[in-house]
C-alpha positions in Angstrom: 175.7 192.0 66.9 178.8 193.3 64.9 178.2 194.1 61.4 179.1 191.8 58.3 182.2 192.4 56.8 182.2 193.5 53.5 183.5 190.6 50.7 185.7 191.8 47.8 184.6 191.6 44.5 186.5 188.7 42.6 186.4 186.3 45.4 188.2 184.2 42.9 189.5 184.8 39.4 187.1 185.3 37.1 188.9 182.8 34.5 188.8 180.1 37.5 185.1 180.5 37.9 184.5 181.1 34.1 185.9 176.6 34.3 183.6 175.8 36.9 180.4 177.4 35.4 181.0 175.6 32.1 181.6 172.4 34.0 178.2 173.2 35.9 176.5 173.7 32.4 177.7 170.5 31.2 175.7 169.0 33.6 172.1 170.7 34.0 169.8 168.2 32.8 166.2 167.2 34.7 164.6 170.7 34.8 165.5 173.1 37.7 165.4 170.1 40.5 168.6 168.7 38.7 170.3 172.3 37.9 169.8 173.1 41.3 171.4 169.4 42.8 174.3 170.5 40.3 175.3 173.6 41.7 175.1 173.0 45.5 177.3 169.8 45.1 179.9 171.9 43.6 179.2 175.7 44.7 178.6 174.4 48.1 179.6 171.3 48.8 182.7 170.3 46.8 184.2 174.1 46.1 183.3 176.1 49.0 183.2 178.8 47.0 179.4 179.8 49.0 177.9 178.8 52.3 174.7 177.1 52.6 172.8 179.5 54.0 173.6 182.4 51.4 173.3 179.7 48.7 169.4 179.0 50.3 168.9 182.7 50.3 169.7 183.6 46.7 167.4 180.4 46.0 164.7 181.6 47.8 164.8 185.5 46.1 165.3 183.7 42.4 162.3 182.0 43.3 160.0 184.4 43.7 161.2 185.8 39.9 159.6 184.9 36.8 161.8 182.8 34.8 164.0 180.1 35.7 165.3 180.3 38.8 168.1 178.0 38.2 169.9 180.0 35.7 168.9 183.3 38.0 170.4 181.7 40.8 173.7 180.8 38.9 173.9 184.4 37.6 173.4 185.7 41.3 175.7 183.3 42.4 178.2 184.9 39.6 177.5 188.5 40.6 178.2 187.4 44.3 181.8 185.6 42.7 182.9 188.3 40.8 180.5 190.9 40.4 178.6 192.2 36.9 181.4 190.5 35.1 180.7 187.0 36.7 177.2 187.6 36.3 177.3 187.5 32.5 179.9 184.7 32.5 177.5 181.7 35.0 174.6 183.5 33.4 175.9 182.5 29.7 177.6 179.6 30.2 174.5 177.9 31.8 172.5 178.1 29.0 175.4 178.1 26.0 175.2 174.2 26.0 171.8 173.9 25.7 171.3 176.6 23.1 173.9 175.2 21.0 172.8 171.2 21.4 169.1 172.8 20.9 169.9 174.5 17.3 171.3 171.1 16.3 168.6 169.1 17.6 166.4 171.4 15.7 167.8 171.5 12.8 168.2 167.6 12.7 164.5 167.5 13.2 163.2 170.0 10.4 166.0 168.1 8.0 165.1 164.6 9.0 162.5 164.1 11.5 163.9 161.1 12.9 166.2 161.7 16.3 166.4 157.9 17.0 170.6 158.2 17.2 169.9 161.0 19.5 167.0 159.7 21.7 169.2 156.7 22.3 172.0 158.6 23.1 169.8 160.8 25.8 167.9 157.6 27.2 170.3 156.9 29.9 169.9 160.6 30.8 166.7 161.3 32.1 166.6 157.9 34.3 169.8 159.2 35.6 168.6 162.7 36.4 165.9 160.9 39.1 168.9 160.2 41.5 170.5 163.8 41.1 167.1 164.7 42.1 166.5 163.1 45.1 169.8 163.9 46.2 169.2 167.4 46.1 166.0 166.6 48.0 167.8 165.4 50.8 170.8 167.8 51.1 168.7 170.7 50.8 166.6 169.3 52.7 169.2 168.7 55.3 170.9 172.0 55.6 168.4 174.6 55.2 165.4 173.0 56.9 166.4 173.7 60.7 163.3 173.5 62.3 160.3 171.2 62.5 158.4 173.7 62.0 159.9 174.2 58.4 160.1 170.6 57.8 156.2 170.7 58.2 155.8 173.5 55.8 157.6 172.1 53.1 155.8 168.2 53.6 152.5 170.8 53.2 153.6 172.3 50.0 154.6 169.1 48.8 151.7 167.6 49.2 149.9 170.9 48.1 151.7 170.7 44.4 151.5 167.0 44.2 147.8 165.5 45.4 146.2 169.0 45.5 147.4 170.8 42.2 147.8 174.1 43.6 149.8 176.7 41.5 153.5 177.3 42.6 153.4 180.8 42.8 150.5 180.5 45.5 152.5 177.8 47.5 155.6 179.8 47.3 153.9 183.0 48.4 152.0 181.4 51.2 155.1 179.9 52.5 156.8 183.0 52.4 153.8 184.5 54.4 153.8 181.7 57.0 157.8 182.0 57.4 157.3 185.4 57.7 154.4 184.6 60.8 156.5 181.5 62.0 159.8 183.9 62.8 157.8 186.2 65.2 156.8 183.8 67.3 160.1 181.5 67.1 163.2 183.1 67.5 165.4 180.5 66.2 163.7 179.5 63.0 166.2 181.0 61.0 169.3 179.3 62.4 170.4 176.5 60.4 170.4 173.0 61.7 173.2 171.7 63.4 176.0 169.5 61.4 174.5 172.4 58.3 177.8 174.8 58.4 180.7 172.5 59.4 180.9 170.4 56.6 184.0 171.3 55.8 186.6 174.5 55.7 185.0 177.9 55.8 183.3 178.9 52.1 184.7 182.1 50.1 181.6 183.9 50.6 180.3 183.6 54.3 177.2 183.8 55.2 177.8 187.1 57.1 179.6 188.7 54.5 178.3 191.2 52.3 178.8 192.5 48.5 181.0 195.4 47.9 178.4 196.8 45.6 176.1 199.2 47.3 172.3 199.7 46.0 172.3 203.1 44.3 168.7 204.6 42.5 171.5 206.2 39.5 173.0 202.9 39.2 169.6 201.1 39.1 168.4 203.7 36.7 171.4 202.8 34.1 171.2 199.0 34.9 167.6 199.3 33.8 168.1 201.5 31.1 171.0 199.5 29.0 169.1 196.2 30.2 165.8 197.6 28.3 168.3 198.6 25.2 169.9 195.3 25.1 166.2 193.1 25.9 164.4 194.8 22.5 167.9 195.5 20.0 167.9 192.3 18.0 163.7 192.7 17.8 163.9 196.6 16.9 166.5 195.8 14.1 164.1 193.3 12.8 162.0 195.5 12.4 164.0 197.8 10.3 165.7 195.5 8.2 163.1 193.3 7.8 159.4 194.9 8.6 157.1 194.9 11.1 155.1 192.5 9.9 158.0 189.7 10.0 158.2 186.2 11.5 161.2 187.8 14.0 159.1 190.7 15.2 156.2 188.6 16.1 158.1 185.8 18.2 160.6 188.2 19.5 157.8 190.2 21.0 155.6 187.7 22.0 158.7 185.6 23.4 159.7 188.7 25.2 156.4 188.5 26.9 156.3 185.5 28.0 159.6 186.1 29.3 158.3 188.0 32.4 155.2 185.7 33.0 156.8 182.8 33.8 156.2 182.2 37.3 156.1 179.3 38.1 158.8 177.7 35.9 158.2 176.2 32.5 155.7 174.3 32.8 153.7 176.8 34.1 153.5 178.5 30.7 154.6 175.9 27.9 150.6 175.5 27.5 149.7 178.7 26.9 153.2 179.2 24.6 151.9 176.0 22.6 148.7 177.1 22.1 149.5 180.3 20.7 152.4 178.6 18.6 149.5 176.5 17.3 146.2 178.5 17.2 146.9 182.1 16.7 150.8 181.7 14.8 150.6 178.8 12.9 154.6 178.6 14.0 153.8 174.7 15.0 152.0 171.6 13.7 149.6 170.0 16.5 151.3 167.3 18.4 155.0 169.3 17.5 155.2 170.9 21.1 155.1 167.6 22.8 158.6 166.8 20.3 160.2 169.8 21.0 159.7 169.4 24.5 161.2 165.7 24.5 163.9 167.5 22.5 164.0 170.4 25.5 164.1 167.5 28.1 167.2 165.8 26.8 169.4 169.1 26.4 171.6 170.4 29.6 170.1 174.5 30.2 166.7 175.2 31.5 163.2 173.6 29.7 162.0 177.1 28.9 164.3 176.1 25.9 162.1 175.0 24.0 161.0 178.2 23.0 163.7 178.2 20.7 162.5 175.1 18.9 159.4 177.1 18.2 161.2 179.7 16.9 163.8 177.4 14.9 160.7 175.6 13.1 158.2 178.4 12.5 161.0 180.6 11.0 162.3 177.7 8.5 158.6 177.1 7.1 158.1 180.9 6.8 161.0 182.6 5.8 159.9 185.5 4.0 162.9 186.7 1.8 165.6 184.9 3.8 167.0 181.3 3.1 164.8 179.0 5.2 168.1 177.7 7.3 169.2 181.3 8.0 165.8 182.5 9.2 165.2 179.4 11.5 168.5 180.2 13.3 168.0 183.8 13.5 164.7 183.3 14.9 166.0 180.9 17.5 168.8 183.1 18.5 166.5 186.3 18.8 164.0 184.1 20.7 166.8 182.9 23.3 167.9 186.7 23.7 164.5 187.7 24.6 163.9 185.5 26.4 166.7 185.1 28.7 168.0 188.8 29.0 164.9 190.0 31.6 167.0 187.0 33.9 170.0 189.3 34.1 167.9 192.0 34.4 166.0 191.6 37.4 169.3 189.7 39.3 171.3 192.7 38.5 168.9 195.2 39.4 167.2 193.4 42.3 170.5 191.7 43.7 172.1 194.6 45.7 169.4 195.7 47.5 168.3 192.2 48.7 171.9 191.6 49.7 171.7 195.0 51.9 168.0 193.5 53.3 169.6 189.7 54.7 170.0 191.2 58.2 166.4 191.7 58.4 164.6 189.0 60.6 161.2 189.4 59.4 162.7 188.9 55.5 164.9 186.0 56.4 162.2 184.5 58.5 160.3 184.7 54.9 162.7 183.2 52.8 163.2 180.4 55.1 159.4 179.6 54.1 160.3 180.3 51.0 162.9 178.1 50.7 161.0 175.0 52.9 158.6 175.4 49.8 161.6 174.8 47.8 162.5 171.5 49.3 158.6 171.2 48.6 158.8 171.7 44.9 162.0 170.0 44.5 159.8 166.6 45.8 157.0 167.1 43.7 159.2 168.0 40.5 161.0 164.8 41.4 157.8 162.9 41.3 156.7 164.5 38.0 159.9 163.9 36.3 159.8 160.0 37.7 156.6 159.5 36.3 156.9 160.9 33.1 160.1 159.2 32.7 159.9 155.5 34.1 156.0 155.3 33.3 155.2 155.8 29.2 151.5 156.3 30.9 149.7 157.9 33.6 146.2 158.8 34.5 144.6 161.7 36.2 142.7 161.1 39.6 140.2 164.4 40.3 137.9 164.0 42.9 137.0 167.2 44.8 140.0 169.3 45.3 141.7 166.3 45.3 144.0 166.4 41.9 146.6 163.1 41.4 148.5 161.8 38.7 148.8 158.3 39.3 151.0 155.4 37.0 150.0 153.3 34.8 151.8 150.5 36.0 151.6 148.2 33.0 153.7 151.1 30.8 156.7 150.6 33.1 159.9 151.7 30.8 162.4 148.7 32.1 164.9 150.2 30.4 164.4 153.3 32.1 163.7 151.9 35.5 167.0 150.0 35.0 169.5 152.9 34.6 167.5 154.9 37.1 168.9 151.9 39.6 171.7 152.4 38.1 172.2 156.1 38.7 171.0 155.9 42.3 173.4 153.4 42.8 176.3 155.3 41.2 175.4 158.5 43.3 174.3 157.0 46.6 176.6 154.0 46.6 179.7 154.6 44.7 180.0 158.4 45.5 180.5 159.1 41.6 180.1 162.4 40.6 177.3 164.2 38.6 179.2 164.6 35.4 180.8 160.8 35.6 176.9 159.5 36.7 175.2 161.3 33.4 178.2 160.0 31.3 177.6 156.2 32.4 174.1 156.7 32.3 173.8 157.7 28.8 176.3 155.3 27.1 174.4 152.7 28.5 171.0 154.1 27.4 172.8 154.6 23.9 173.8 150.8 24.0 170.0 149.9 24.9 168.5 152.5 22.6 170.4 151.5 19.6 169.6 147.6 20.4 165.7 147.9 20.5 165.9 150.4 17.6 167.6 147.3 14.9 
């Protein structure tokens, strides 16, 4: 087998790219499920600026990070497009959106507590997100499940995350281990299923080719060294300036904790960050995580967001010497830093050598599990994000290890379940695309929003 060839470095220019990732961050609502559906229509499917295959592999490694993997897997994506410079560029500009629209939101709530204009504005959004979803389901489904065997494993963790309750950091590693035990007894597990790779002209970035940038311990060594600089800067100057006993010491490091236990996604530790908000800081009212989260929800950028809303509202009720508006947005912007700079961390560390490693059939036979568990997880976060958003109710079924969340069918949203019919039909039927679908969507939930609000 000859070896890959080596890509270059800006496989396009960097201002093209820097376009396309702020149109991609325009788009990411619905949690990682929809972020993900985002980029592999246009990365993969419209642009064919990445293959399918090397798009599923830097899923699967983001996966396996703590944080979320959706803005990891742009920024790898980035590093892959134009190296450390297009790294920084997807990296940002996925969350920018979100962490401007968050600050406002924010600050509309601690001024007036009433988001009605903007709830009705965001209705039609989440309905719509349901049919991004499932699209991504079946696409993902379709090109990087090429073997039953694989189809099997991701029905399993399905059905493992959604009747069973088992954490996603034990499905995900399981997978791994059966992909891993699956690709020595079937040769072919890794191939990709047919119809998967001749969608359309070749992609930039093959799925043979490699990065020009070579793992190197010195590099590593300096990568880590500024990362750690940059990560704790904004929380050691607070310290300085301000004291070690200051609002913006505390979050910033308990933010940047939390920062690199995430596995799992958000979800996985918004109950522990709320009950410290609560209990222990004081930085929240009980019952204000659930808000900031519906706040989280209808933003573009990943859910771990809401972190800043902590931030923003413990800051502006405890100040210390600092005008209660300045603090609360120095405190959200300190949080977001620490709690999104580990992200570029571990891609730009981690990233070379895992590019050197795709040749290896035992790894790739792994991350094929891995990434069947994907498909997996997409499902089940589809499921969630259904029933929290076309159901104002739902009840818990636990019986042995049995553990369901079932509808309340007499809290059926009809609004909801209306523009979710709506959005499937403008995706699956119409061919709209994402951006146009969300745009429909949520003037219509603006229209309906506004009316059962007079």
């Amino acid at each position: 087998m000859p070896a890959p060839e080596e890509s270059t470095r800006d496989v396009i220019p960097l201002r093209v790219a820097a376009r396309a990732w702020f149109a991609i961050s325009l788009q990411t609502f619905g949690g990682p499920a929809g972020q993900i559906a985002v980029m592999q229509r246009t990365l993969v499917d419209e642009k064919r600026w990445i293959g399918q295959q090397r798009f599923l592999f830097a899923l699967s490694y983001c996966t396996l990070l703590p944080g979320p993997e959706a803005q990891q897997l742009a920024t790898y994506v980035g590093w892959l497009l134009n190296g450390v410079r297009g790294a920084l560029v997807a990296g940002l500009l996925f969350i920018l959106p979100g962490v401007v629209a968050l600050l406002v939101l924010s600050g509309v709530y601690v001024a007036f507590g009433d988001t009605t204009l903007v709830e009705s504005l965001f209705l039609g959004l989440a309905p719509a997100v349901i049919a991004i979803v499932v699209q991504a389901v079946v696409r993902v489904g379709r090109k990087g499940l090429g073997h039953p065997a694989l189809v099997a494993l991701a029905v399993v963790s399905f059905v493992a995350l959604t009747f069973f309750g088992v954490p996603f950091p034990a499905v995900v590693l399981a997978s791994g281990v059966i992909g891993w035990a699956l690709g020595r007894r079937i040769p072919t597990l890794t191939h990709p299923p047919k119809g998967a790779v001749d969608d359309g002209p070749p992609p930039l970035i093959s799925d043979d080719a490699l990065h020009t940038e070579r793992p190197s311990g010195r590099r590593a060594a300096l990568t880590l060294a500024i990362g750690l600089v940059v990560w704790f800067a904004p929380v050691a100057g607070a310290a300085l300036l301000l004291g070690r006993s200051s609002i913006f010491v505390d979050q910033g490091v308990f933010f940047s904790g939390a920062a690199v236990v995430t596995f799992g996604g958000a979800y996985a530790v918004l109950a522990y960050v709320a009950q410290q908000a609560v209990e222990v800081y004081g930085w929240l009212a009980p019952g204000e995580m659930v808000r900031g989260l519906a706040l989280a929800e209808t933003t573009p950028g990943p859910l771990i967001m809401v972190v800043q809303f902590v931030a923003f509202v413990g800051a502006y009720r405890a100040p210390g010497d600092l005008d209660p508006w300045a603090a609360a947005v120095l405190a959200a912007l300190i949080t977001t830093w620490v709690t999104f700079v580990p992200c570029f961390l571990f891609i730009l560390l981690g990233a070379p050598y895992v590019e050197r490693l795709r040749g290896n059939r035992d790894l790739a036979a792994a991350l094929a599990g891995i990434t069947a568990a994907v498909v997996g997880v997409i499902a089940s976060l589809a499921v969630f994000f259904a029933l929290h958003t076309l159901f104002d109710e739902t009840l818990t079924v636990t019986t042995g290890p049995l553990d369901l969340e079932l509808p309340v069918l007499g809290s059926l949203d009809l609004a909801a379940f209306a523009i979710s019919v709506l959005g499937c039909a403008l995706v699956f039927w119409r061919k709209w695309s994402v951006l146009r679908t969300l745009g429909a969507c949520a003037l219509t939930g603006l229209v309906i929003g506004l009316a059962l609000a007079a």
